[in-house]
Kinemage of the C-alpha trace (Angstrom):
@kinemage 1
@onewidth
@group {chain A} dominant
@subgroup {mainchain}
@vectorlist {calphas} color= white
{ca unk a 1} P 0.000 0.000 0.000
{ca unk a 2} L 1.328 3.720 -0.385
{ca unk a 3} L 2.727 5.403 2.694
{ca unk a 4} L -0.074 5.712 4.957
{ca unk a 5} L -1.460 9.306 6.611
{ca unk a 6} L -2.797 10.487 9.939
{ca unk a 7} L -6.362 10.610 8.154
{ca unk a 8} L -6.314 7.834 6.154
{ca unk a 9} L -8.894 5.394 7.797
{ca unk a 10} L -8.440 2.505 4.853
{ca unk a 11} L -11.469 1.976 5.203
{ca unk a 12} L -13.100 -1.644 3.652
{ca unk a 13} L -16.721 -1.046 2.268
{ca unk a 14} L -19.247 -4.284 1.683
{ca unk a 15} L -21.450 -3.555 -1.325
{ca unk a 16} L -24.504 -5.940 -1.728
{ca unk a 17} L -27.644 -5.559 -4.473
{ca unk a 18} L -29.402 -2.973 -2.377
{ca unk a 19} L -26.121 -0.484 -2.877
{ca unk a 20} L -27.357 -0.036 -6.799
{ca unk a 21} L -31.420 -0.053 -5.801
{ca unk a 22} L -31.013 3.448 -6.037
{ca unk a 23} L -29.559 3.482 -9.603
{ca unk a 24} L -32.576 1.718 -10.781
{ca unk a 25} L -31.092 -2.241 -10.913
{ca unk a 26} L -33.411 -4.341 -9.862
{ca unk a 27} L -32.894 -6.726 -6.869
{ca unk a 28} L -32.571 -10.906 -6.624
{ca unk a 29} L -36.006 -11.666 -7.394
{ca unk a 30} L -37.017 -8.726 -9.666
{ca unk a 31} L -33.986 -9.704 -11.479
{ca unk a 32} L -35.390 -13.435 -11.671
{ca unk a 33} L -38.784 -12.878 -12.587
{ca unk a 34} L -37.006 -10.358 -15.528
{ca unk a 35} L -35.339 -13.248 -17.136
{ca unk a 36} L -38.014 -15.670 -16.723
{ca unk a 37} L -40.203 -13.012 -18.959
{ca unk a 38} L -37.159 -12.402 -21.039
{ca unk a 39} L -36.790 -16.329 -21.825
{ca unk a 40} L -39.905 -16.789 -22.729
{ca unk a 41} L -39.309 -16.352 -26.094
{ca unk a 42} L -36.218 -17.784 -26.563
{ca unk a 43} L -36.529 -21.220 -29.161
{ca unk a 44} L -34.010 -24.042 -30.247
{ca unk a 45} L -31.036 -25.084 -27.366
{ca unk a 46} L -32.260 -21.778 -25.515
{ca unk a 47} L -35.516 -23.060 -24.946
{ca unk a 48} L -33.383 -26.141 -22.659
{ca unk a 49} L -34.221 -24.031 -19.703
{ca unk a 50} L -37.886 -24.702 -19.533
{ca unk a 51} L -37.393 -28.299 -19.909
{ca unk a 52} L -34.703 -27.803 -16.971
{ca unk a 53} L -37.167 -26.077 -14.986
{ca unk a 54} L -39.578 -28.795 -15.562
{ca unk a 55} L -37.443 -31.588 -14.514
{ca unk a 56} L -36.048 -29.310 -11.380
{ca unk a 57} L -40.199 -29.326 -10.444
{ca unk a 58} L -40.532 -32.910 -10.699
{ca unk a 59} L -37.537 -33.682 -8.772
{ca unk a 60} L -38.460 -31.448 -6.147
{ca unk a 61} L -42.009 -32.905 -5.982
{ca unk a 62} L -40.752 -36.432 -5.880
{ca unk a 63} L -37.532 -36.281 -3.335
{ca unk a 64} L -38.926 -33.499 -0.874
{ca unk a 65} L -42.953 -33.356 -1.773
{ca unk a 66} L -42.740 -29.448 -2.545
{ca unk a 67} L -44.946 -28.651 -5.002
{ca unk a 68} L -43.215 -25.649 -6.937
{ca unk a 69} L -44.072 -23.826 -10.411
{ca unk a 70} L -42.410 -20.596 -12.141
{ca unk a 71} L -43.569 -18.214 -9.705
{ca unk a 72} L -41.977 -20.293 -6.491
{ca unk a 73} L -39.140 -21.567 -7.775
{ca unk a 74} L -36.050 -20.420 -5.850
{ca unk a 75} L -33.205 -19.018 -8.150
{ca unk a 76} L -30.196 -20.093 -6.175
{ca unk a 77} L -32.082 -23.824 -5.602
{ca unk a 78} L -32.607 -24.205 -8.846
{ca unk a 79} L -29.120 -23.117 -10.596
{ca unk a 80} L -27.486 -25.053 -7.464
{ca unk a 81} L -29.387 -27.912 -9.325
{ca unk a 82} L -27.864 -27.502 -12.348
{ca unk a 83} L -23.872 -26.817 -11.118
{ca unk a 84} L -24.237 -30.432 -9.964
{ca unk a 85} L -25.210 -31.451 -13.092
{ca unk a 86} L -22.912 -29.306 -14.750
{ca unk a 87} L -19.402 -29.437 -12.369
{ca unk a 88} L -19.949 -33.275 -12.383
{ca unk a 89} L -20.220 -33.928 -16.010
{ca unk a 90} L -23.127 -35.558 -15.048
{ca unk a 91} L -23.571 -35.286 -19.278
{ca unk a 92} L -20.852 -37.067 -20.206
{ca unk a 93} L -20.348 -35.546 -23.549
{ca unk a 94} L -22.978 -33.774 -24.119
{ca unk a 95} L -21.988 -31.385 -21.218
{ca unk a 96} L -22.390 -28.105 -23.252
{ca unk a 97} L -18.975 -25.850 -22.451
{ca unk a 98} L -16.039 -24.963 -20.095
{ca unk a 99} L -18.450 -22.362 -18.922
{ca unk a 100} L -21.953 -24.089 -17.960
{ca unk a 101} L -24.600 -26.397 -20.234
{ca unk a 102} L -27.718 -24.627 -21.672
{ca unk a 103} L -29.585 -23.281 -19.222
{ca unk a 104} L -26.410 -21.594 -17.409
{ca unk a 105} L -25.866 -19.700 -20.387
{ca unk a 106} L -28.898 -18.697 -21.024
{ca unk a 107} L -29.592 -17.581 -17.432
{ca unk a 108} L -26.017 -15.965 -16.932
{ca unk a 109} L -26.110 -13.974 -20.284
{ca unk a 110} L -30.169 -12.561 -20.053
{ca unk a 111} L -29.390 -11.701 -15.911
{ca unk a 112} L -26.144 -9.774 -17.633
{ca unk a 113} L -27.842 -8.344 -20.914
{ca unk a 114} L -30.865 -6.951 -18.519
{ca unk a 115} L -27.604 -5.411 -15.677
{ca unk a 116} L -26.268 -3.940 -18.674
{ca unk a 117} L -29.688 -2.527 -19.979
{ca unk a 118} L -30.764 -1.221 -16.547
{ca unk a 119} L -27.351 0.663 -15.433
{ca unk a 120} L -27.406 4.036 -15.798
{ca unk a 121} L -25.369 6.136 -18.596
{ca unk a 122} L -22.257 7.423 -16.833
{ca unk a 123} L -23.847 11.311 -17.183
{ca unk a 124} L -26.887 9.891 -15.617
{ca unk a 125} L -25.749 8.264 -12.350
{ca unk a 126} L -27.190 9.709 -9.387
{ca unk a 127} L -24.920 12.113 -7.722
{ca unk a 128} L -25.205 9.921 -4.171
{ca unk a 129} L -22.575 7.494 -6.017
{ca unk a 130} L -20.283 10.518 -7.488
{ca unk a 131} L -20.573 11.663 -3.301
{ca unk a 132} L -19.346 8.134 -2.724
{ca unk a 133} L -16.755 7.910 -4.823
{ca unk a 134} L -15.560 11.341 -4.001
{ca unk a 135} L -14.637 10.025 -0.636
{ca unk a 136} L -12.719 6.641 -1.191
{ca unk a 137} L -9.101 7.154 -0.706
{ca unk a 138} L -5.982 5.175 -1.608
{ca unk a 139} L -6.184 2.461 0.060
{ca unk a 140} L -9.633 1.797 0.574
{ca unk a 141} L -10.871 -1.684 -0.221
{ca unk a 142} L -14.596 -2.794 -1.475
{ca unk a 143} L -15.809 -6.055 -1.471
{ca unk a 144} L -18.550 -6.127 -4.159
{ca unk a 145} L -21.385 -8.266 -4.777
{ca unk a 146} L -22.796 -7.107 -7.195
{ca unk a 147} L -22.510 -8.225 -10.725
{ca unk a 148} L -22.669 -4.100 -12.712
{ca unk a 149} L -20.734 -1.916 -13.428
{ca unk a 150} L -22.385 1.113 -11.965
{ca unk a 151} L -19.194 1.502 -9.001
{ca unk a 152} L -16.332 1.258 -11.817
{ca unk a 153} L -18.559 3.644 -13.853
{ca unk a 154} L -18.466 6.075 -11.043
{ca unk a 155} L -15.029 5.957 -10.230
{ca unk a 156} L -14.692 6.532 -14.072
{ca unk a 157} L -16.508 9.545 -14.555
{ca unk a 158} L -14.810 11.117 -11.375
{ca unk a 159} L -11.159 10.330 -12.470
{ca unk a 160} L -10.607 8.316 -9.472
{ca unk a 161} L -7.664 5.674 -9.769
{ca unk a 162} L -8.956 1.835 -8.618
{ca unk a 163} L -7.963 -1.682 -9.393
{ca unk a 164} L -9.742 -4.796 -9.960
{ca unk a 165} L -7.251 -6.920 -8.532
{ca unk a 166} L -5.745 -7.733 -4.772
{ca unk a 167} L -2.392 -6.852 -6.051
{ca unk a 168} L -0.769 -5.667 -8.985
{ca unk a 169} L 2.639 -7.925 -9.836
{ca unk a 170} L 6.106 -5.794 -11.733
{ca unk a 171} L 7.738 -9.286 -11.341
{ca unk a 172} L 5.565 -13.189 -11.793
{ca unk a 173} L 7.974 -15.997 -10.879
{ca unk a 174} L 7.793 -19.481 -10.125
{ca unk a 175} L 8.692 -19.367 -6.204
{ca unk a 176} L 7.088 -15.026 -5.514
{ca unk a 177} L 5.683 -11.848 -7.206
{ca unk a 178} L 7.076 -8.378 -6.671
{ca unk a 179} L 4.069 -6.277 -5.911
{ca unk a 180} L 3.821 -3.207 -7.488
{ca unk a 181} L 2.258 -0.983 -4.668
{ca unk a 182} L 3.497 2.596 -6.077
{ca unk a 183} L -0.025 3.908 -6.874
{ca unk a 184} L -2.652 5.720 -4.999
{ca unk a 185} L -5.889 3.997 -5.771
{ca unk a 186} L -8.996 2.251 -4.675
{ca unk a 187} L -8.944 -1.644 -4.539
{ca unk a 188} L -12.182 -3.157 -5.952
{ca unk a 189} L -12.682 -6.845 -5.604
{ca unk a 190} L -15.886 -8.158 -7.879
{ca unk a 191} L -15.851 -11.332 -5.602
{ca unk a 192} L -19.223 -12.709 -8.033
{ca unk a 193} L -17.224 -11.512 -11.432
{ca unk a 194} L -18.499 -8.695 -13.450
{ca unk a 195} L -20.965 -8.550 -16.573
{ca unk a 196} L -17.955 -7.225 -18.421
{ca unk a 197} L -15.585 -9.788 -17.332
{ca unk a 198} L -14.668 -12.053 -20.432
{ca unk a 199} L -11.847 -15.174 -20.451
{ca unk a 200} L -10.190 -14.861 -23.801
{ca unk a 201} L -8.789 -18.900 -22.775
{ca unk a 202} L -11.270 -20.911 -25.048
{ca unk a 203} L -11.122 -18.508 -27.735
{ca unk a 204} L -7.326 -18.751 -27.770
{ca unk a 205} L -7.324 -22.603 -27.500
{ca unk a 206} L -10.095 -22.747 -30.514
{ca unk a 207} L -7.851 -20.264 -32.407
{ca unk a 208} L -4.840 -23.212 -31.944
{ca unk a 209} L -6.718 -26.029 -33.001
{ca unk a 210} L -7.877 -24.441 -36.001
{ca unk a 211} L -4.865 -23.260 -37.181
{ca unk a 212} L -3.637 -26.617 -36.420
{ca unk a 213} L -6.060 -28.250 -38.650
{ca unk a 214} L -6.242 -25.987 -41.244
{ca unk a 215} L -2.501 -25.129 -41.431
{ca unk a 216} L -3.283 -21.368 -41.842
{ca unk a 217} L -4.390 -18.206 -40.101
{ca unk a 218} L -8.330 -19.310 -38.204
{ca unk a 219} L -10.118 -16.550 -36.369
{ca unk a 220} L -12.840 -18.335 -34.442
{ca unk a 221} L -16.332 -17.045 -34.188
{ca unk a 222} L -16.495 -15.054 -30.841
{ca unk a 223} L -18.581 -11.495 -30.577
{ca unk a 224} L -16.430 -10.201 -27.929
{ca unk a 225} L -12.968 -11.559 -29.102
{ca unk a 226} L -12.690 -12.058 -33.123
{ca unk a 227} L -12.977 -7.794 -33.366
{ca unk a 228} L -16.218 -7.699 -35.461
{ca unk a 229} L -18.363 -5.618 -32.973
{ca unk a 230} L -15.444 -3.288 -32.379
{ca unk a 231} L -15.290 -4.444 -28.358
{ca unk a 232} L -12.850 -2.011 -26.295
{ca unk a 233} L -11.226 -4.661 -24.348
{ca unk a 234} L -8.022 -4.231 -21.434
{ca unk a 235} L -6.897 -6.856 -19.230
{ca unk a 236} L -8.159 -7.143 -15.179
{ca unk a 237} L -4.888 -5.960 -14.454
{ca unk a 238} L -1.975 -4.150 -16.151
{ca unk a 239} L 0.461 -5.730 -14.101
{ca unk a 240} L 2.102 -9.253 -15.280
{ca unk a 241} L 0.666 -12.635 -14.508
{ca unk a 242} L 2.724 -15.548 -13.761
{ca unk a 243} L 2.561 -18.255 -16.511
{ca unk a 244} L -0.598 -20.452 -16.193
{ca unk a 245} L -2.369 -17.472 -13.466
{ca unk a 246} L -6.457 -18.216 -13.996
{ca unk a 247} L -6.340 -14.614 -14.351
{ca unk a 248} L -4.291 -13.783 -17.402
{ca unk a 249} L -6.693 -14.310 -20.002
{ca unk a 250} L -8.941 -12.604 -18.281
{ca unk a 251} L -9.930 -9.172 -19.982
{ca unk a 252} L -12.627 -6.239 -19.561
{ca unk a 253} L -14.906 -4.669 -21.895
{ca unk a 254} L -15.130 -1.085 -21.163
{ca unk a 255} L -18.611 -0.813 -23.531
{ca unk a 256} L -20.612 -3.722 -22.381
{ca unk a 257} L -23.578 -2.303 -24.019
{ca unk a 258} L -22.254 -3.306 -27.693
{ca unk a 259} L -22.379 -7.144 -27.108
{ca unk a 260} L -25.584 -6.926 -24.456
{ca unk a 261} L -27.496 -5.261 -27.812
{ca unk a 262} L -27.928 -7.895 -29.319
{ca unk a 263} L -27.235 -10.961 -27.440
{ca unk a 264} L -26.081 -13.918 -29.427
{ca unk a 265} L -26.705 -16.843 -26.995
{ca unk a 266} L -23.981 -19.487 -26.403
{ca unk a 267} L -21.333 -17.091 -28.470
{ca unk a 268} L -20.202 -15.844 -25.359
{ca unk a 269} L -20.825 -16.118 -21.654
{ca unk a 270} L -19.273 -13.148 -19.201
{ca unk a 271} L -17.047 -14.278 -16.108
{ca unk a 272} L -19.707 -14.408 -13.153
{ca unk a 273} L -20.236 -16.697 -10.464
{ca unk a 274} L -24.386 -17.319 -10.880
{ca unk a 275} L -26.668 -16.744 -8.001
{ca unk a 276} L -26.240 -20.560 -6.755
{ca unk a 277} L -26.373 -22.468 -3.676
{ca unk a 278} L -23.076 -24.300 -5.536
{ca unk a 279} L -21.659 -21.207 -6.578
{ca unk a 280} L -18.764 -22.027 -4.323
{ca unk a 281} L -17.397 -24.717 -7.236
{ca unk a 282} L -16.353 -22.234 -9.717
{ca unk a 283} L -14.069 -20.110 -8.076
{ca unk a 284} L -11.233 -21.431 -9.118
{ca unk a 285} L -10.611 -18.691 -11.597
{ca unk a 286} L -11.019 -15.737 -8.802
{ca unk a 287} L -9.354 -17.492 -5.960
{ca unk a 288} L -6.636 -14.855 -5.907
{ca unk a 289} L -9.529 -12.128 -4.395
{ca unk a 290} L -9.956 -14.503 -1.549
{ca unk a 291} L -6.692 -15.149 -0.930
{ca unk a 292} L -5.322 -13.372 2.578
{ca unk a 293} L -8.798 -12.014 3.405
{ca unk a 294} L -8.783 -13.788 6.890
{ca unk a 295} L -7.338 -10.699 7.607
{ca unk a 296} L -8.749 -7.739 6.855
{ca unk a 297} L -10.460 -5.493 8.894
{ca unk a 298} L -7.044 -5.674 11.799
{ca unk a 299} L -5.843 -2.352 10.111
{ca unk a 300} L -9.028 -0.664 8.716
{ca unk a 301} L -10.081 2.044 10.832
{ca unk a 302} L -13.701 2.891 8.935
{ca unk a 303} L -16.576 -0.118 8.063
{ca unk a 304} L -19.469 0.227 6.627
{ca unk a 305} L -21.906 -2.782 4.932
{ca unk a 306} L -24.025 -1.316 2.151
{ca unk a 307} L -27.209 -3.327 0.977
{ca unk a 308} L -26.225 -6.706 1.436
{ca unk a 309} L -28.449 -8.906 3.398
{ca unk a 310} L -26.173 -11.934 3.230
{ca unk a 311} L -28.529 -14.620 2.270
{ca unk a 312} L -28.416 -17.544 4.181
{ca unk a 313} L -27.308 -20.076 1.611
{ca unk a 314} L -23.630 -18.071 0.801
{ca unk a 315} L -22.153 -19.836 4.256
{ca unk a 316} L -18.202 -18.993 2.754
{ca unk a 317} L -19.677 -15.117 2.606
{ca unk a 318} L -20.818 -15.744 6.645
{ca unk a 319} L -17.332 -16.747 7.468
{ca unk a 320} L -15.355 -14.218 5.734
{ca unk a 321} L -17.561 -11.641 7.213
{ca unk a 322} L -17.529 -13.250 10.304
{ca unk a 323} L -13.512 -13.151 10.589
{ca unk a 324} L -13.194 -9.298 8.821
{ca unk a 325} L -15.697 -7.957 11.410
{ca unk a 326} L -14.318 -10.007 13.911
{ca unk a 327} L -10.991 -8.208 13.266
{ca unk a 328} L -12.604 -4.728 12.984
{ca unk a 329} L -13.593 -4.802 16.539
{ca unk a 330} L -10.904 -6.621 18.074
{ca unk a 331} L -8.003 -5.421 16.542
{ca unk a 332} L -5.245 -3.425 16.864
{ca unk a 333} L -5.600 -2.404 20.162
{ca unk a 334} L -6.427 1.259 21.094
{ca unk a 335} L -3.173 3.010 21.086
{ca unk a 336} L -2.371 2.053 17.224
{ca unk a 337} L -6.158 2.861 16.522
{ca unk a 338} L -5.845 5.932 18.212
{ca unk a 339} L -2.431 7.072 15.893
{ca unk a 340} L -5.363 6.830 13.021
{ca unk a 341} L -7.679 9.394 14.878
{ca unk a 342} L -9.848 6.367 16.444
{ca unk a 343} L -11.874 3.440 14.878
{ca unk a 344} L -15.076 4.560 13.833
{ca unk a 345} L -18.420 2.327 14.261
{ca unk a 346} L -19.228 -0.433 12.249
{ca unk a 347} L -21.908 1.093 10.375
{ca unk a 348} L -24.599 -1.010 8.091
{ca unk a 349} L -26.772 0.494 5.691
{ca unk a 350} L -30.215 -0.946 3.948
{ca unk a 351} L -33.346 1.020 3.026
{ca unk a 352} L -35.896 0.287 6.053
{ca unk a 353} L -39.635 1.791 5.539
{ca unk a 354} L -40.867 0.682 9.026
{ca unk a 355} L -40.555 -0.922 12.695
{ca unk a 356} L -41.366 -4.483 11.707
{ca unk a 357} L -38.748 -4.150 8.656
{ca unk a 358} L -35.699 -2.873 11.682
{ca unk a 359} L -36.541 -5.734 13.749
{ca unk a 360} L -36.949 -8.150 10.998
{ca unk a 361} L -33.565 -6.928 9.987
{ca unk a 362} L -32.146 -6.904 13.431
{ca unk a 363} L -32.530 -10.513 13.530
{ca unk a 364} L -31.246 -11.261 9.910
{ca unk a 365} L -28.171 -13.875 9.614
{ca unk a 366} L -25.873 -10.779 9.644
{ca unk a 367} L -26.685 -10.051 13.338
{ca unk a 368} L -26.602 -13.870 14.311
{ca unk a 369} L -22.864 -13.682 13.699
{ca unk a 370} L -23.269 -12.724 17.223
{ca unk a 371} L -20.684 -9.784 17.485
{ca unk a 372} L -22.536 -7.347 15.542
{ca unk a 373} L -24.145 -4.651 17.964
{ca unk a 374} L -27.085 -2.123 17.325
């Protein structure tokens, strides 16, 4: 990190769905129903996830007795469902790609094409982000959530310096890295991916093989890599990578909106971790943003959780929270707290209309971590 300052609180903000309510994204459920509506229409290997839906009903019914339809269906059950099938290889060969089988897709790239639809134009996000924003400083951390783009786009529009990864390397070698920690900016870990995260891995192994085969140049058909919808891409980091890091194929699109136009289904898939009860088996890739997080929250001096409700089947987000609030309050002890002007309170934020809403939130999972006080 860069030299630290009297006021610099390095603070670590917690960003859930409710922190971009206010731009107009819609939370879990809206989001659901949204694709449901949105699938509808879809026909050929995109209509799989009706006939997935079917068979998750019938299971259901059969092994537990609940009777379920479209409107009671659980999100995070039901795509839990499927990561078995789809982690397993439960398909054998007709397991659809590296990245999920039918349904997946279709689920992960409608969820992202409706993100991308519903995020405001940079000019056009509410000032209480820009306010936000405005008062990160170098060193702050936040652990997002959240799938859009709307934070980055703030930051953006602001001219205020962030990264999307833990650490940036100078050096990648086979024993250590050489951090590269000469820059004042925000960290921003996307701990769920991003809707304009894309792995440029299969493209470049299909651009091999058909070279291979064909003994001459082969572009393989890919929207966001082959250049024919003019996609601004940069890689998650400009750092280096160490040879074989799940990260270095890894790239961003800076103007999602030109491959969420016009969707073309099973083309493409972005790097997110769908809203699953099995989520857990596909982090390989973003393992690195985990990595050390046991300890933050020892030498933050500001906290704040923003919108996120943690819902009670993400038991790895429980523990990390656990341990980084843990931390906050029990760590350093008061004399190196005090060389920081003092350890604020924990603060948690969620939009509340009434009485029954505070003490139905009081007694969320959040504040059965037990060392969480109101």
């Amino acid at each position: 990190m860069p030299s630290s300052a009297p006021d610099r609180k390095f603070s670590v903000f917690i960003l859930g769905a409710g922190f971009s309510k206010l731009a107009g994204l819609p939370l879990g459920q809206e989001l659901w129903r949204e694709v449901l509506e949105r699938a509808r229409d879809l026909d050929g290997r995109a209509a799989k996830l009706f006939e997935d839906l079917e068979y998750f009903f019938e299971y259901q019914k059969i092994c537990y007795g609940r009777e379920l339809n479209f409107d009671t269906v659980d999100l995070e059950e039901f795509l839990g469902f499927l990561d078995i099938e789809h982690f397993l290889w439960l398909r054998g060969g007709d397991t659809w790609s590296q990245d999920g089988n039918e349904s997946q897709i279709v689920i992960k790239t409608i969820l992202s094409e409706i993100i991308c639809k519903k995020t405001p134009e940079p000019n056009n996000i509410p000032n209480i982000y820009r306010d936000f924003v405005n008062k990160l400083l170098p060193g702050d951390v936040i652990l997002s959530f959240n799938y859009d783009c709307l934070l980055e786009n703030a930051l953006d529009l602001e001219g205020i310096p962030y990264r999307l990864v833990p650490s940036r390397y100078k050096e990648a070698g086979p024993v250590y890295n050489v951090c590269d920690d000469d820059r004042d900016e925000v960290v921003v870990l996307k701990l769920h991916g991003s809707i304009n995260w894309f792995d440029k891995t299969s493209f470049i192994n299909r651009k091999i093989y058909g070279e291979r085969v064909t003994g001459k140049n082969y572009m393989p058909q890919d929207p966001v890599f082959d250049g024919s919808r003019g996609c601004d891409l940069e890689p998650i980091s400009d750092g280096v990578w160490g040879e074989g890091h799940p990260l270095e194929n890894v790239f961003v699109l800076k103007n999602p909106e030109i491959i969420y136009h016009n969707p073309p289904l099973f083309l493409f898939c972005p790097l997110i971790m769908a809203p699953s009860t099995n989520k857990l088996v596909y982090f390989s890739k973003i393992t690195e943003f985990w990595s050390g997080m046991s300890g933050f929250g020892c030498l933050n001096f500001r906290m704040a959780l923003i919108g996120y409700s943690l819902p009670e089947h993400d038991e790895y987000a429980r523990q990390i929270i656990y341990s980084i609030i843990r931390n906050y309050q029990m760590f350093p002890d008061d004399s190196v707290a005090e060389e920081y002007g003092g350890r604020e309170e924990l603060v948690m934020v969620d939009f509340i209309t009434d009485e029954t809403q505070e003490t139905a939130y009081k007694k969320t999972s959040l504040l059965s971590i037990g060392i969480i006080q109101f």
